[in-house]
C-alpha positions as CSV (number, residue, x, y, z in Angstrom):
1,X,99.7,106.9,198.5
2,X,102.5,104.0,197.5
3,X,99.8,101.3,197.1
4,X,97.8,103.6,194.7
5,X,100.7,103.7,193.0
6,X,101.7,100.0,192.7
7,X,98.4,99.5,191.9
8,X,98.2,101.7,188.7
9,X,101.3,100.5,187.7
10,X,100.3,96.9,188.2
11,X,96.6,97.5,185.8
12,X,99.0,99.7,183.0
13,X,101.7,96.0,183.4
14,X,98.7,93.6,182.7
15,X,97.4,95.9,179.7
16,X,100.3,95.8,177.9
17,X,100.8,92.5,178.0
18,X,97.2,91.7,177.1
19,X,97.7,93.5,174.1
20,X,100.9,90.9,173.0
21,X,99.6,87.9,173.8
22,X,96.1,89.0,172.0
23,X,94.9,88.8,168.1
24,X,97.5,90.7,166.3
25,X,95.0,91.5,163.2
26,X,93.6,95.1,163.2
27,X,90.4,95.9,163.8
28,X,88.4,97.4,160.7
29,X,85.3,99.0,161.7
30,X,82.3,96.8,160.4
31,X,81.2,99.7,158.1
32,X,84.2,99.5,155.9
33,X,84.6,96.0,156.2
34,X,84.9,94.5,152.4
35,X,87.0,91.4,150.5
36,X,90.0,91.7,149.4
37,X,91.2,89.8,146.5
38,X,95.4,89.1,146.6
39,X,96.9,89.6,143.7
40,X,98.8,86.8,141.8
41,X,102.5,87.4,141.5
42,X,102.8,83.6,139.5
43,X,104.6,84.3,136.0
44,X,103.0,81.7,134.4
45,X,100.4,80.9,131.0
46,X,99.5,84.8,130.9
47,X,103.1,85.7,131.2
48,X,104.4,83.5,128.7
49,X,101.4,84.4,126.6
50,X,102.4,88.4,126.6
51,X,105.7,87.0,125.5
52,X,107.1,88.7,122.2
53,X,108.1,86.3,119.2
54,X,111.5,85.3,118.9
55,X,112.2,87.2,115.5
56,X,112.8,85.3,112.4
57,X,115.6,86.4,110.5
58,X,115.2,85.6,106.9
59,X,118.0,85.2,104.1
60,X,117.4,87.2,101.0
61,X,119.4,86.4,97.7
62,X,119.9,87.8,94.3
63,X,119.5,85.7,91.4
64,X,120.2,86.5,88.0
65,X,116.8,86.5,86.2
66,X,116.9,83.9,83.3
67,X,116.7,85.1,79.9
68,X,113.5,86.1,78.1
69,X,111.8,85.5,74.9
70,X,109.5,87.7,75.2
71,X,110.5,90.6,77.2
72,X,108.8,93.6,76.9
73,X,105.5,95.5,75.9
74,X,104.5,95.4,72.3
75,X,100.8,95.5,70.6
76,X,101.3,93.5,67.6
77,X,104.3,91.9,65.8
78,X,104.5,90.4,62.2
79,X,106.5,87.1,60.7
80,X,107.2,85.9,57.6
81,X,106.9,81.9,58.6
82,X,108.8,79.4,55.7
83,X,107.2,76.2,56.1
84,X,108.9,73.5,54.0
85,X,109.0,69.2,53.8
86,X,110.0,66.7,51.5
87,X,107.6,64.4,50.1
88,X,109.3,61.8,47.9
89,X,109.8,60.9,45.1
90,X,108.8,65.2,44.7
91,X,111.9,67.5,45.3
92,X,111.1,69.9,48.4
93,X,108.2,72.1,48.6
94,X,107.3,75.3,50.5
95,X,104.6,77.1,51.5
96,X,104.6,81.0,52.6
97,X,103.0,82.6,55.5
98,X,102.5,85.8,56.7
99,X,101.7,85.9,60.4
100,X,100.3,89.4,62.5
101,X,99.3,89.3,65.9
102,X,97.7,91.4,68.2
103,X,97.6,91.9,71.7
104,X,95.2,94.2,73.2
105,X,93.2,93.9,76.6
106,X,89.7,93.2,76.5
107,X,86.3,92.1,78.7
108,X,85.3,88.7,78.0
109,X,82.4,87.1,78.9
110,X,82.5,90.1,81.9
111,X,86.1,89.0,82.9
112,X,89.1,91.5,82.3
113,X,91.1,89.5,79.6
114,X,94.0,89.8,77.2
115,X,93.2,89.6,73.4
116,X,95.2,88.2,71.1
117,X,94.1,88.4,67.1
118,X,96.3,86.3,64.6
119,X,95.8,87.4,61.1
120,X,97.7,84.7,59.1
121,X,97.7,84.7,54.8
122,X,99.4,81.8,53.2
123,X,101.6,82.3,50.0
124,X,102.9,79.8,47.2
125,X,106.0,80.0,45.1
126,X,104.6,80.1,41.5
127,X,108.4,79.5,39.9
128,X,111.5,79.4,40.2
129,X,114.4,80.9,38.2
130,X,117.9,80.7,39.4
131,X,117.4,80.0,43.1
132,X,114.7,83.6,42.3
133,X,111.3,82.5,44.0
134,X,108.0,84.4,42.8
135,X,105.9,84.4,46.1
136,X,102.0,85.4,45.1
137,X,99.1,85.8,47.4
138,X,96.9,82.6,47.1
139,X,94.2,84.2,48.7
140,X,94.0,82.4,51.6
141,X,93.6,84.4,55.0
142,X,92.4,82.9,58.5
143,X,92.3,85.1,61.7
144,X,92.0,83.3,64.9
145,X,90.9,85.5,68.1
146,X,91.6,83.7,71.6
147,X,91.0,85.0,74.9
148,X,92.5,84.6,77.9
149,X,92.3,85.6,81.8
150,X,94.4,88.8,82.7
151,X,95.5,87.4,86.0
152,X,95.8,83.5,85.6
153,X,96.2,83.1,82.0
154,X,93.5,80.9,82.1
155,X,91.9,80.3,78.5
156,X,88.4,81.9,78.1
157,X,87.5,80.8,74.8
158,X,88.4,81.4,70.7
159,X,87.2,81.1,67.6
160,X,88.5,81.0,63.8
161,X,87.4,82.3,60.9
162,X,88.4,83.0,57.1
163,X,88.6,83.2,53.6
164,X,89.5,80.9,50.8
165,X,90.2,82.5,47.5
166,X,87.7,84.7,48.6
167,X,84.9,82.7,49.8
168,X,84.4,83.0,53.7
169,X,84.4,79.8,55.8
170,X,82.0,79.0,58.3
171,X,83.4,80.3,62.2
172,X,84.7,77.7,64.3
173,X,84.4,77.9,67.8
174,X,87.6,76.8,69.8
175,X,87.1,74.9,73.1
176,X,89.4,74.6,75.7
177,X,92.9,72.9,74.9
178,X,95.7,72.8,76.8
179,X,98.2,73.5,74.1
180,X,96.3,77.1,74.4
181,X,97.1,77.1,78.0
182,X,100.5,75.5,78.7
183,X,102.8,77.4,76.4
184,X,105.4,74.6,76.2
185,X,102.9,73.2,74.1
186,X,102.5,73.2,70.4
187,X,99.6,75.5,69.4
188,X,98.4,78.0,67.5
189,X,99.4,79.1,64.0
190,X,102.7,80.3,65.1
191,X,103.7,77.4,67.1
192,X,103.7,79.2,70.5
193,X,100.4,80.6,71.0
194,X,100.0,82.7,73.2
195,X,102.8,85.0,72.9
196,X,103.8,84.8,76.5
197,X,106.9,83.7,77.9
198,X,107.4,80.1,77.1
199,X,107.0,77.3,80.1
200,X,110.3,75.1,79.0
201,X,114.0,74.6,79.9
202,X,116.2,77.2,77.5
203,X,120.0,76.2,76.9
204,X,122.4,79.2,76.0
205,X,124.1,78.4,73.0
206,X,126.3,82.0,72.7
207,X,125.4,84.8,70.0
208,X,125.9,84.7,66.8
209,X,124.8,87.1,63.5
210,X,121.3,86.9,62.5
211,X,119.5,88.8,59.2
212,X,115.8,88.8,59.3
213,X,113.0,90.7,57.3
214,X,113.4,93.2,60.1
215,X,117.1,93.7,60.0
216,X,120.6,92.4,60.9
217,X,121.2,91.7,64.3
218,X,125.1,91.0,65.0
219,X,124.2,90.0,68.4
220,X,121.6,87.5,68.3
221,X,121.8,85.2,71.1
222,X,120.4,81.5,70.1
223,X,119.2,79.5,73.1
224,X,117.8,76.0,72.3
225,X,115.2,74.0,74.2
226,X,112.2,71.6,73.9
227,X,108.1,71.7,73.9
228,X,106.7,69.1,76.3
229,X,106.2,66.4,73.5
230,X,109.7,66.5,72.7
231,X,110.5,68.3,69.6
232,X,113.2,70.3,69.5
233,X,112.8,74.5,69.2
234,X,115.0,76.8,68.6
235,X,115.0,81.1,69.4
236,X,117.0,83.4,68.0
237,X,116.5,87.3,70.9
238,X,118.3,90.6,69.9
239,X,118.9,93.1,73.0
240,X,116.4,95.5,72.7
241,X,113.8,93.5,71.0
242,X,111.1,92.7,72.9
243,X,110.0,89.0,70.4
244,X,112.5,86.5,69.4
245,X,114.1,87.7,65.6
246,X,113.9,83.9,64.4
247,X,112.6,80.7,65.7
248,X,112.3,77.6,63.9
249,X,110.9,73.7,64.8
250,X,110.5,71.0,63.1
251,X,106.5,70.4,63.2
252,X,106.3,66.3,63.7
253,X,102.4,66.8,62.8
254,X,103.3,67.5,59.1
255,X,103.5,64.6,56.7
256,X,106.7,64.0,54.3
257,X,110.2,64.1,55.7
258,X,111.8,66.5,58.1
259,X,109.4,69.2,57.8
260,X,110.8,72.4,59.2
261,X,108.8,75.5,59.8
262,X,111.1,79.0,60.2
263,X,109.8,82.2,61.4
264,X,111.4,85.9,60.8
265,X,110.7,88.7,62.2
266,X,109.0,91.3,60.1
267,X,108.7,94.1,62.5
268,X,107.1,95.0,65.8
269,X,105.4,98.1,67.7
């Protein structure tokens, strides 16, 4: 009975430690047997990729906008241009002008455009009697229409057309110039054409009183600057007026000596 004993002790011994010294992976049945990819704990290019942005912390300011010529909506606006030179041995002469223009939006050509119609009719002093001028209607009237893009101010095309003392001039088709374009240049009847805010350095000379056709602004703040061939401009803006009251140059393409031309405001709406 004791060796039986020994004996199953000695086969349960030699199991035991057959199963230590033996492969210590588990047996999977053969039926569920499949691959198993490891996953990848490395934190590298996909990591960094699911990375947020650093955040960009941008600094606004506040400026104080510059001042305006033309400020503000308006459909038309009227001047009363003096346009005078010296042409010796003659004493100095001057020429009248009346000057509407219109804004309105428009289609051009199948492009959405603004309009803008100038109906100008010139004027001649007849006489003078103490310092009294006479001004009559010579019968002179030109209306120039120009088109230009509504979003780039790009110039579409013009033309001009007229009467002289009644007899109607042939229409003139305008082609593309950049002093229609660039409004530091010279153009147009008016000078500035169009009538958009002007593309030059303005110095701030202080107010002073101004009287025009339109009225008497005590307030009129005159700001000085330069068109991009050099001659000298000067505007004359009221607070709520949308157009400069007065502006004046001296137009270098007229012949005789220091020709000046002066425009007033007539009214606006």
């Amino acid at each position: 009975m004791m060796m039986k004993i020994i004996t199953i002790l000695l086969v349960i011994t030699a199991i035991f430690f057959a199963g230590c010294i033996g492969s210590d992976k588990p047996v999977i049945p053969e039926q569920v047997q499949q691959t198993i990819t490891p996953v990848s704990t490395s934190y590298g290019t996909a990591a960094m990729t699911l990375a947020p942005h650093p955040v960009t912390t941008v600094q606004a300011t506040t400026t104080e906008p510059p001042i305006r010529i033309f400020n503000g909506e308006y459909h038309w606006v009227e001047y009363r241009e003096n346009s005078s030179v010296t042409m010796p041995p003659n004493p100095r002469s001057s020429w009248i002008y009346n000057h509407r223009l219109e804004r309105s939006t428009d289609i051009f050509k199948g492009t959405p455009a603004v309009h803008y119609k100038t109906t100008t009719i010139s004027y001649s002093p007849e006489c003078c009697i103490n310092d009294i001028v006479t001004i009559t209607k010579d019968g002179s009237v030109y209306v120039e229409d120009t088109w230009f893009d509504a979003s780039t101010g790009r110039y579409l095309g013009g033309t001009l057309s007229g009467t002289i003392k009644g007899t109607a001039r042939p229409t003139e088709v305008m082609p593309e110039d950049k002093s229609l374009i660039d409004t530091g240049s010279y153009g147009g009847w008016m000078g500035i054409m169009p009538f958009r805010e002007v593309n030059m350095t303005l110095t701030d000379r202080g107010t002073e009183s101004m009287t025009v056709p339109a009225g008497t602004y005590p307030d009129a703040r005159k700001l000085t600057g330069k068109f991009h061939d050099g001659t000298s401009i000067t505007f004359w803006v009221a607070p709520g007026v949308p157009v400069p009251v007065r502006y004046e140059f001296s137009n270098k393409y007229l012949d005789g000596e220091d020709p000046l031309e002066v425009f007033e405001l007539k009214g606006w709406g």
